[in-house]
C-alpha positions as CSV (number, residue, x, y, z in Angstrom):
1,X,-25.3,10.7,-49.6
2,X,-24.5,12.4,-46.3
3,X,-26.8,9.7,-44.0
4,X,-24.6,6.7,-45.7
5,X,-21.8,8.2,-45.3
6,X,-22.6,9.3,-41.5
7,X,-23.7,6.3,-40.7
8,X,-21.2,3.9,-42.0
9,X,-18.1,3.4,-40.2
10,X,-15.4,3.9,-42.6
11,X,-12.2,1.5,-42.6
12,X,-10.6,4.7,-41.1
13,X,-13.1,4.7,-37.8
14,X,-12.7,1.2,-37.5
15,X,-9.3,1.6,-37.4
16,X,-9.2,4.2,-34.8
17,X,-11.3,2.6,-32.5
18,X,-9.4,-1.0,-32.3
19,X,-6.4,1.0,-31.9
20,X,-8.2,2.6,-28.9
21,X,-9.2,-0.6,-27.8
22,X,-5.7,-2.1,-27.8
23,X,-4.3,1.3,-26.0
24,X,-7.4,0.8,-23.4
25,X,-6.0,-3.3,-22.6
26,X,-2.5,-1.9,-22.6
27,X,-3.6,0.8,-20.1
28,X,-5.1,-2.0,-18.2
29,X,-1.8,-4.3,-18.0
30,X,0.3,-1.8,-16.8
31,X,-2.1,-1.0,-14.4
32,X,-2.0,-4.1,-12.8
33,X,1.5,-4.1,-12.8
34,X,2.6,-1.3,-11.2
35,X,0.0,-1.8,-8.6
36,X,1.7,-5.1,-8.0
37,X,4.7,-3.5,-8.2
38,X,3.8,-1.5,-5.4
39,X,2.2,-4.5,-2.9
40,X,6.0,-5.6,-4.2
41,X,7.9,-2.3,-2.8
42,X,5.4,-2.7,0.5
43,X,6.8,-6.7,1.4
44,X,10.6,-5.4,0.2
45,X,10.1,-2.7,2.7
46,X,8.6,-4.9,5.3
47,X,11.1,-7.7,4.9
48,X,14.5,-5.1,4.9
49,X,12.8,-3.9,8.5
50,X,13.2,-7.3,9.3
51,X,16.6,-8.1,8.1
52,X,18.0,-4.8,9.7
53,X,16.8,-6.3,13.0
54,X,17.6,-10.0,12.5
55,X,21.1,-8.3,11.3
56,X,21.7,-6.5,14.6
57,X,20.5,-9.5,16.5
58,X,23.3,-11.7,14.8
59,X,25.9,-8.9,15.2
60,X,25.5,-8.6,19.1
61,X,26.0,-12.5,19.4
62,X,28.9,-12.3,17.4
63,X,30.4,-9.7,19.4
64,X,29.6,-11.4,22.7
65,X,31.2,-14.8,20.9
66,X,34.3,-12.7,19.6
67,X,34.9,-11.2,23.1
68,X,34.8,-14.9,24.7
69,X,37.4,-16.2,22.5
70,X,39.4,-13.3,22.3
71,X,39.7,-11.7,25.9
72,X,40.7,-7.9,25.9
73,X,43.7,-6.4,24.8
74,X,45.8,-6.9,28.3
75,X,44.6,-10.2,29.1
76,X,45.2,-11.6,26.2
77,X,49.0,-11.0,25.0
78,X,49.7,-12.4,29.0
79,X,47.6,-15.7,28.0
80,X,49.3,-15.8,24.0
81,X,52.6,-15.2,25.4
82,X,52.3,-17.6,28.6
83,X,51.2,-20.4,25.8
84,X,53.9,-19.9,23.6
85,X,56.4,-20.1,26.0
86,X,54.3,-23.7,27.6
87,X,54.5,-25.2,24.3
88,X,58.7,-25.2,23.5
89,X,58.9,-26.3,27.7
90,X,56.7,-29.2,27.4
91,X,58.0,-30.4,23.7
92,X,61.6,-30.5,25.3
93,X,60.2,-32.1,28.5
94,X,58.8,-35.2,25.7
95,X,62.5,-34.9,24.0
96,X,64.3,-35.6,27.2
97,X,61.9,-38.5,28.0
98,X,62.2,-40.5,25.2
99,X,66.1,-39.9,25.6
100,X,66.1,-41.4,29.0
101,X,64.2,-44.3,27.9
């Protein structure tokens, strides 16, 4: 009675073990997972070293664009006001034209 009952696998034992055998697969998946996960942190990592440089590459062309088009402080109110006062002169010189004509 104690050999059958040694050697059998009860429903219990069965049990157990495909239970294991699920945990063991499970174990498995995330694994794989966070080791992709990782190789995933490793090209985020690579790729924000990138960007910061592409990033400061674009910002030093925008600031050497901004300074063309908008000359420093002193140089520039001289030109805006210079313009402003151009543009009433030369609209009352095109009044006065058509007048005569």
């Amino acid at each position: 009675m104690l050999n059958s009952a040694n050697s059998a696998p009860t429903n219990a034992t069965q049990t157990k073990e495909r239970l294991y055998a699920q945990l063991a697969m499970s174990l498995g998946r995330t694994a794989r997972a966070i080791s992709q996960t990782a190789d995933l942190c490793e090209q985020l990592q690579v790729d924000l070293h990138a960007m910061r440089i592409f990033a400061g590459l674009d910002a030093a062309k925008f600031m050497t664009v901004a300074a063309e088009l908008n000359p420093s402080d002193g140089e520039g109110e001289e030109e805006s006001k210079d313009a402003k006062d151009a543009t009433p002169q030369r609209a009352s010189k095109d009044n006065t034209s058509s007048k005569t004509k």
